[in-house]
C-alpha positions as MATLAB code, in Angstrom:
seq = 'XXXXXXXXXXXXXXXXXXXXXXXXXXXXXXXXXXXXXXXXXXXXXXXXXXXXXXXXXXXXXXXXXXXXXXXXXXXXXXXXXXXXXXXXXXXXXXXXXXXXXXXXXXXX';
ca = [
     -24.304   26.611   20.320;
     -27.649   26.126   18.660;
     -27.674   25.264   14.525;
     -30.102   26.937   12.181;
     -31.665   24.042   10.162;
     -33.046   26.533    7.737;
     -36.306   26.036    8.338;
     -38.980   29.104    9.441;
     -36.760   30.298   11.497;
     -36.762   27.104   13.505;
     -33.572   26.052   16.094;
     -31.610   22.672   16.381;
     -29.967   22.287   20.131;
     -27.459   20.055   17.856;
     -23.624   21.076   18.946;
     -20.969   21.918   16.738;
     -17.456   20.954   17.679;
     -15.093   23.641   17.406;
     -13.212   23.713   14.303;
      -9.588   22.907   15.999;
     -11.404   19.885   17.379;
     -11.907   17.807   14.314;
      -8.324   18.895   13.626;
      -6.577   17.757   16.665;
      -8.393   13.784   16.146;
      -7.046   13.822   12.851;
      -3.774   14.444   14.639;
      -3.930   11.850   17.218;
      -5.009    8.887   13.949;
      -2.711    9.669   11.977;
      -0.022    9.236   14.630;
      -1.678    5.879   15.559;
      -1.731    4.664   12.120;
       1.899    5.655   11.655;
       2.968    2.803   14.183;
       0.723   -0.185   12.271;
       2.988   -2.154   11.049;
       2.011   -3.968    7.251;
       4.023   -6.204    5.398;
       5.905   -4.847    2.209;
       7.210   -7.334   -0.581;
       9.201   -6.812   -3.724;
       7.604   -9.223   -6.329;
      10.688   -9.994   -9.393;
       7.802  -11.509  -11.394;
       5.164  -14.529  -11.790;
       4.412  -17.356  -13.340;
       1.665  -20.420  -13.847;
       2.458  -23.486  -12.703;
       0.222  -27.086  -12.878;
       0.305  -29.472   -9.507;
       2.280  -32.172  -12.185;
       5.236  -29.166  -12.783;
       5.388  -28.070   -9.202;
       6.177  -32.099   -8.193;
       8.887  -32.533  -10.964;
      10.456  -29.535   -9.447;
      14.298  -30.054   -8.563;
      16.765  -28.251   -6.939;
      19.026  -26.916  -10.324;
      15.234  -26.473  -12.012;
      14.519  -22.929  -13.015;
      11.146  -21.492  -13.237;
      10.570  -18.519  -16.180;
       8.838  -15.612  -14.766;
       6.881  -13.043  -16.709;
       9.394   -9.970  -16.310;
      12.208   -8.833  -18.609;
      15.520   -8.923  -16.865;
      16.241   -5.437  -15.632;
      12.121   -4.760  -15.747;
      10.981   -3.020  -12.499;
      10.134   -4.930   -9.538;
       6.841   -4.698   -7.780;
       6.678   -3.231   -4.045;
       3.073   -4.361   -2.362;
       1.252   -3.851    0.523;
       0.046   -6.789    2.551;
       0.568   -9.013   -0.654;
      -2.384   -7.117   -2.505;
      -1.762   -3.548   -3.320;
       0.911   -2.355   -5.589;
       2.416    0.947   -3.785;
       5.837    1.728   -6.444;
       7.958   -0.247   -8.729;
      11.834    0.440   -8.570;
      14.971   -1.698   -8.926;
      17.087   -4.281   -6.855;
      20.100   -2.902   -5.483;
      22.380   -4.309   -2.819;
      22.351   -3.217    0.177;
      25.557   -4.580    1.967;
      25.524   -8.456    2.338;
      21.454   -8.010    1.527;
      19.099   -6.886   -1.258;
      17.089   -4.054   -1.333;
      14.873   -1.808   -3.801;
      15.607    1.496   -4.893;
      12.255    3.245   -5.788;
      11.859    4.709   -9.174;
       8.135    5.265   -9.100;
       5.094    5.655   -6.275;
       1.664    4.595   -7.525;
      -1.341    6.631   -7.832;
      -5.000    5.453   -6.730;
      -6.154    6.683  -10.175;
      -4.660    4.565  -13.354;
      -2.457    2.949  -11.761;
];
């Protein structure tokens, strides 16, 4: 197939895949990426610490994190992106998170 470049007329012998083609490779990545696996993490909250306070730490010590109890937990990707909030449930002998919200790209 040859491409009009839109100029005088003039022919490019450049090929154009057909349109199913594109398509079909989109296909086969996303079914590659949907067997990568990342790590997901629920973060309950944060705090600052010094070196002194972390080695006067004790078992029996608690350490104040910035979130209200009941707040909404943090679910991120590969310890950097935040993906949803939601809340901790339990999930037999185990915890787990119950979604409540997915994060956009945009303001989020």
């Amino acid at each position: 197939m040859t491409v009009d470049n839109g100029l005088d007329g003039a022919s490019s012998d450049a090929t154009i895949a057909p349109k199913g083609v594109d398509e079909d490779r989109m296909r086969v990545r996303e079914n590659q990426f949907r067997n990568v696996s990342v790590e997901v993490s629920a973060w309950i909250g944060k705090t600052r610490l010094s070196f002194g306070e972390l080695g006067e730490l004790r078992p029996g010590h608690i350490i104040e994190l910035d979130q209200a109890v009941g707040a909404p937990i943090e679910i991120v990707l590969n310890r950097e992106v935040v993906l949803a909030r939601g809340e901790v449930v339990e999930v037999g002998d185990e915890y787990g998170v119950r979604i409540t919200e997915i994060l956009s790209e945009k303001g989020n």
